[in-house]
C-alpha positions as CSV (number, residue, x, y, z in Angstrom):
1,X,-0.6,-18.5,89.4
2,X,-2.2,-20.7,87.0
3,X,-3.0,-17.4,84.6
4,X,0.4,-16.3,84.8
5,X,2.0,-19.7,83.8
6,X,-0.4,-19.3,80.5
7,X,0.4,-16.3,79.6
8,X,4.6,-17.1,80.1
9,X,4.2,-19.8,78.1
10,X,2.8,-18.1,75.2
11,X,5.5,-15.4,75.6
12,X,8.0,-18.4,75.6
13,X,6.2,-19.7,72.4
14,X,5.7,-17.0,70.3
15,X,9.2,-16.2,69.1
16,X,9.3,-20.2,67.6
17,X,5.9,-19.1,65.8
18,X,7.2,-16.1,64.4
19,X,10.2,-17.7,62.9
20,X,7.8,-20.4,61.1
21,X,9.2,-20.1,57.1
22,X,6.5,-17.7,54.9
23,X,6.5,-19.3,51.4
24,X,7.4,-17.0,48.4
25,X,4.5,-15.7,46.5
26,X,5.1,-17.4,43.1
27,X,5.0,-14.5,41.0
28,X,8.1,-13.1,42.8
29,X,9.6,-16.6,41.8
30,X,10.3,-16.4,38.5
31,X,13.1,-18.1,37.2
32,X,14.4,-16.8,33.8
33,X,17.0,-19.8,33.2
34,X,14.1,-22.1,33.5
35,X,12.3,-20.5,31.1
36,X,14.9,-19.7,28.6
37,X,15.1,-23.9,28.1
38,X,11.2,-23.4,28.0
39,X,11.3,-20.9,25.6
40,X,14.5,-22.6,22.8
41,X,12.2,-26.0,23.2
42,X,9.0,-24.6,22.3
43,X,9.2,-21.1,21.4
44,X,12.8,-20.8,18.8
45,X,11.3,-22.3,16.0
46,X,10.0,-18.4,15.2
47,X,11.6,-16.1,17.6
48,X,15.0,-17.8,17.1
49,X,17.5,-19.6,20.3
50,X,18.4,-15.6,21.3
51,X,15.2,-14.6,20.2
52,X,16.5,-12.2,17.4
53,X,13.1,-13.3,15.1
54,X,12.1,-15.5,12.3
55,X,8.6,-16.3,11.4
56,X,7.8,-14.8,14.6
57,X,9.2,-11.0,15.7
58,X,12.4,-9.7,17.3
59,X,11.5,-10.0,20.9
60,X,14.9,-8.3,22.1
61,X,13.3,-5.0,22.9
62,X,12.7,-3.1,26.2
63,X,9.0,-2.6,25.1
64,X,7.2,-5.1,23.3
65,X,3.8,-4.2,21.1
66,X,1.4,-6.2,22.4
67,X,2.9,-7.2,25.7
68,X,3.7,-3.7,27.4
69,X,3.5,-5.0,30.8
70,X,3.9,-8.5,32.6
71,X,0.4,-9.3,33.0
72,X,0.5,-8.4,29.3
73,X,2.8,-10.9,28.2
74,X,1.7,-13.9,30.2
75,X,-1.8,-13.5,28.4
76,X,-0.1,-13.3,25.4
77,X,1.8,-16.6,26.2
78,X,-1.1,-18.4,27.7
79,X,-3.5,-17.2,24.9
80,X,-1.1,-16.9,21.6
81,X,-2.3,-14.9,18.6
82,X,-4.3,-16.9,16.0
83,X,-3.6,-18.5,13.9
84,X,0.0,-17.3,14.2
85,X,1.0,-18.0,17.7
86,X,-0.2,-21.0,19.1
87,X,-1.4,-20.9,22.8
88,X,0.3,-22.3,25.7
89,X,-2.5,-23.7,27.6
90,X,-0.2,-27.1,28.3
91,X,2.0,-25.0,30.4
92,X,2.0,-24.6,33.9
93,X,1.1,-20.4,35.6
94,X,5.3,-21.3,36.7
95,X,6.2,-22.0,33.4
96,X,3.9,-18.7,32.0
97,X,6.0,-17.0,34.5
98,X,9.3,-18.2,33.8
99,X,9.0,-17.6,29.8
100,X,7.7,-14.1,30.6
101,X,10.8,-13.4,33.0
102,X,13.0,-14.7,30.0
103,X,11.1,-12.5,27.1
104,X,11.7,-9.0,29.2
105,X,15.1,-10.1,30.1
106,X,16.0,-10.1,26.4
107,X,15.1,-6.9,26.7
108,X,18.0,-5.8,28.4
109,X,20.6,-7.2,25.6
110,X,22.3,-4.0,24.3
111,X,21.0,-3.8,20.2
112,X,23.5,-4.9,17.9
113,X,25.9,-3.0,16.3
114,X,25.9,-3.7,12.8
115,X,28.6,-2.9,10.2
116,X,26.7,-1.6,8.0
117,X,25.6,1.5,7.0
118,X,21.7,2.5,6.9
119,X,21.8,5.4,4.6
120,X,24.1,3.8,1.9
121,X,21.5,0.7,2.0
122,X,18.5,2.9,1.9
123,X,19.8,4.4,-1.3
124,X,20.8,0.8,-2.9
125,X,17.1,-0.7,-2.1
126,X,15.5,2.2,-3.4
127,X,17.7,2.0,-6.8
128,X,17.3,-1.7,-7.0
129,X,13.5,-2.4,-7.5
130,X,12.9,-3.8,-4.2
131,X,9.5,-1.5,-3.9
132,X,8.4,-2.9,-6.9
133,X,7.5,-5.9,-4.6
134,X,7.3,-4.4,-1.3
135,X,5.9,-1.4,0.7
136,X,8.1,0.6,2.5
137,X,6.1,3.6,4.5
138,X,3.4,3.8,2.4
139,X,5.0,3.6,-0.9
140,X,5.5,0.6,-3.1
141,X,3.4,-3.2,-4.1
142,X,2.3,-5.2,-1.5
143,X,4.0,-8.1,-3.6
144,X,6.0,-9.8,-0.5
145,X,6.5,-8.8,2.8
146,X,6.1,-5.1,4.1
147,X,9.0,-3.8,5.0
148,X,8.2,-0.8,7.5
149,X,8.5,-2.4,10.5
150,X,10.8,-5.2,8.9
151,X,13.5,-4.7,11.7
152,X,11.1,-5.4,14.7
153,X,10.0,-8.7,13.4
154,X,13.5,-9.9,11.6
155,X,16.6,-9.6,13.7
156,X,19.9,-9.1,11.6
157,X,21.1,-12.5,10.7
158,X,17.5,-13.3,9.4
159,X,17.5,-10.5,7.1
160,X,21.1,-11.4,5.9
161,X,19.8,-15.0,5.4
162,X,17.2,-13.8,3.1
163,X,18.8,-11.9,1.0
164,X,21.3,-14.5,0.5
165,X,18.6,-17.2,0.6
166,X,15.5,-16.0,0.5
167,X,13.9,-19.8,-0.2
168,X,15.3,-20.9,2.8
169,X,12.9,-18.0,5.3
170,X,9.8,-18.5,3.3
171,X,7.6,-16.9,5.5
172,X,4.9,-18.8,7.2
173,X,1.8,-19.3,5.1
174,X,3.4,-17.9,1.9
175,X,2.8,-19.7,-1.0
176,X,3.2,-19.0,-4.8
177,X,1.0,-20.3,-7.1
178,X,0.7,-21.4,-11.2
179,X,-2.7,-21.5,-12.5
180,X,-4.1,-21.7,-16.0
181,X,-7.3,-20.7,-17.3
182,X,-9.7,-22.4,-19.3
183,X,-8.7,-20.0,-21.8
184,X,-5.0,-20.9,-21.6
185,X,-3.9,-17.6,-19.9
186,X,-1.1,-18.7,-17.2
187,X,-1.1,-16.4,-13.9
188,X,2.0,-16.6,-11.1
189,X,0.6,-15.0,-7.8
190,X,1.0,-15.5,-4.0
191,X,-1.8,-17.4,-2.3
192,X,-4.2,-15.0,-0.7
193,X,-6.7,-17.7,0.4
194,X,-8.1,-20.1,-0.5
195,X,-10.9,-23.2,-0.2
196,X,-12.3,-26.4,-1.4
197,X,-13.8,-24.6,-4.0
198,X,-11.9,-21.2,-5.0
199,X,-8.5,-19.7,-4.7
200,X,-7.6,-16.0,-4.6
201,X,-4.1,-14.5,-5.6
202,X,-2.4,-11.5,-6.0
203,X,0.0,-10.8,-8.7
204,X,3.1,-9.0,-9.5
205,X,1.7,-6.0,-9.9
206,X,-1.1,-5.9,-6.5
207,X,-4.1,-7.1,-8.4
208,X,-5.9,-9.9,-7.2
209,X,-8.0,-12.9,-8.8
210,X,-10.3,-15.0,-7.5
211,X,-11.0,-18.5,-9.4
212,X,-13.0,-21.4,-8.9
213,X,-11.0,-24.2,-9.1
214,X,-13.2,-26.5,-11.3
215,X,-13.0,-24.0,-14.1
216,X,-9.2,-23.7,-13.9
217,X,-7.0,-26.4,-16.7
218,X,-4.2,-26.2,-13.9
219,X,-3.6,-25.5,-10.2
220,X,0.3,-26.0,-9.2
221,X,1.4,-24.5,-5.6
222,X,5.4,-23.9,-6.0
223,X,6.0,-24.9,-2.5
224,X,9.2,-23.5,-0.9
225,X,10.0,-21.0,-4.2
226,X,9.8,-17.4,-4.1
227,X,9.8,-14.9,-6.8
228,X,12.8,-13.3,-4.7
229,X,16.0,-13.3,-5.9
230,X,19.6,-14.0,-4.2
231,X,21.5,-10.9,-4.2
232,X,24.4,-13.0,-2.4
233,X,26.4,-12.0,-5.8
234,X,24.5,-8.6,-7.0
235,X,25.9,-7.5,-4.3
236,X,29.2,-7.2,-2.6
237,X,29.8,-7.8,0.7
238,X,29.7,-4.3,2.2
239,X,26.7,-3.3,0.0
240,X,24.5,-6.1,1.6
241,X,25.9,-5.8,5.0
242,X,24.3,-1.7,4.2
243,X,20.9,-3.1,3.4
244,X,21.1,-5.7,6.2
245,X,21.8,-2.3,8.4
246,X,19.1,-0.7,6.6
247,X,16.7,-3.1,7.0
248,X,17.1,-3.6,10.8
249,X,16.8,0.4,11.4
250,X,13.1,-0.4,10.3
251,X,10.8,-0.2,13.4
252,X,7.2,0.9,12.0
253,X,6.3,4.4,11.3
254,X,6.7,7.0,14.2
C-alpha cells in the first residue's frame, strides 16, 4: 500500500514539474532594437545612424565580406579590425548578439533607388579627370581613394557629400602634406607613414618619397584639406546626382 501511495504521488507530481519554465537559450534572444541604440551610440560615427557608411563600409547588404555568417559577425564585433575598427571587448555576449541581430537586419532594407543615372555618370567621371587621382578597376593613380568597390563602403548621401564637400569626409588617416627640401624643392603628397624620424608620401602622380625629417627646411601637415575639388557648381544637379548613381553601382570587381 505503502508502494502504491509513492508511486501516485509522483504521478500526481509530475505534471507541476513538467510545466517548470525552461529559460531561452540567449542566442535565440537577440533583440535587434536593443542593439540598434547600441550600434547609433557606439558604432554611427563610421557606418552612419542607418548604417549607409562613412569612414567605415555600407553595412546594408544581405551578405557582408568579412562577416558571412553570424558567428562571423560577432567575432568581427568582439574582435574589430585594426587599427580601423576598434574592438568591442567592453560589451557584453548580449550586447554582441543584439548589434549582430541589428547589422543583418539592415540587410533586409530594399537598396535605394537613386535618381540618377549610372551610365551617363560613368561617361562624365571618365571625361573629367577623376582617374587622374583614382583607380577604377585597374586603371588610373592611386592618388585618393580607390574607387572599385566605392559603393560598398560609401552609401549614397556620403558620396553626394563628397563631391559637394569633399573636406568635410576626409577619410580617416588621410593627411596631405607640404615639405621642403634642403635644396628648396617644395613637394605636396598624401601621408603614407610616417615616424619620429622619417615621413613617406606619395605624390600626384603615384611616386613616393621617403625623407628624414631632420634634413627637411619644412614639414607642414594640411589637416582637414584635400587636393579634391567641389564639383557642387561644375556640375549641375542631374549630372552629379549621375555620378552619385555611378558611384554607388560600384561593388568590387566580379
Amino acid at each position: 500500500m505503502a508502494k502504491w501511495t509513492l508511486l501516485t504521488a509522483v504521478a500526481l507530481l509530475s505534471p507541476a514539474i513538467c510545466q517548470v519554465p525552461v529559460q531561452p537559450n540567449a542566442a535565440t534572444a537577440a533583440d535587434p532594437a536593443a542593439g540598434k541604440t547600441i550600434f547609433q551610440s557606439h558604432c554611427a560615427l563610421c557606418h552612419g545612424l542607418d548604417g549607409g557608411g562613412g569612414r567605415g563600409p555600407d553595412l546594408r547588404r544581405p551578405k557582408l565580406d568579412r562577416a558571412p555568417d553570424d558567428e562571423a559577425l560577432k567575432s568581427l564585433i568582439l574582435n574589430g579590425i585594426p587599427p580601423d575598427m576598434p574592438d568591442g571587448g567592453f560589451y557584453s555576449p548580449e550586447d554582441i548578439a543584439n548589434i549582430a541581430a541589428f547589422v543583418r537586419s539592415l540587410g533586409n532594407i530594399p537598396p535605394e533607388k537613386l535618381p540618377g543615372n549610372p551610365a551617363r555618370g560613368q561617361a562624365l567621371l571618365e571625361r573629367s579627370g577623376c582617374l587622374g587621382c583614382h583607380i577604377l578597376a585597374g586603371q588610373g593613380v592611386a592618388f585618393g581613394p580607390p574607387l572599385t568597390d566605392i559603393g560598398a563602403k560609401r552609401g549614397a548621401a556620403q558620396l553626394r557629400e563628397t563631391l559637394r564637400n569633399p573636406a568635410k569626409t576626409i577619410p580617416e588617416g588621410f593627411l596631405l602634406v607640404d615639405v621642403t627640401t634642403s635644396s628648396g624643392q617644395t613637394l605636396r603628397g598624401i601621408r603614407l607613414n610616417e615616424d619620429t624620424f622619417t615621413i613617406q608620401l606619395k605624390d600626384s602622380h603615384g611616386r613616393i618619397y621617403s625623407f628624414r625629417k631632420s634634413t627637411l627646411r619644412a614639414l607642414k601637415k594640411l589637416r582637414n584639406q584635400t587636393p579634391m575639388p567641389s564639383y557642387a557648381s561644375a556640375f549641375s544637379p542631374a549630372q552629379l546626382e549621375d555620378l552619385v548613381a555611378f558611384l554607388a553601382s560600384l561593388r568590387g570587381l566580379p
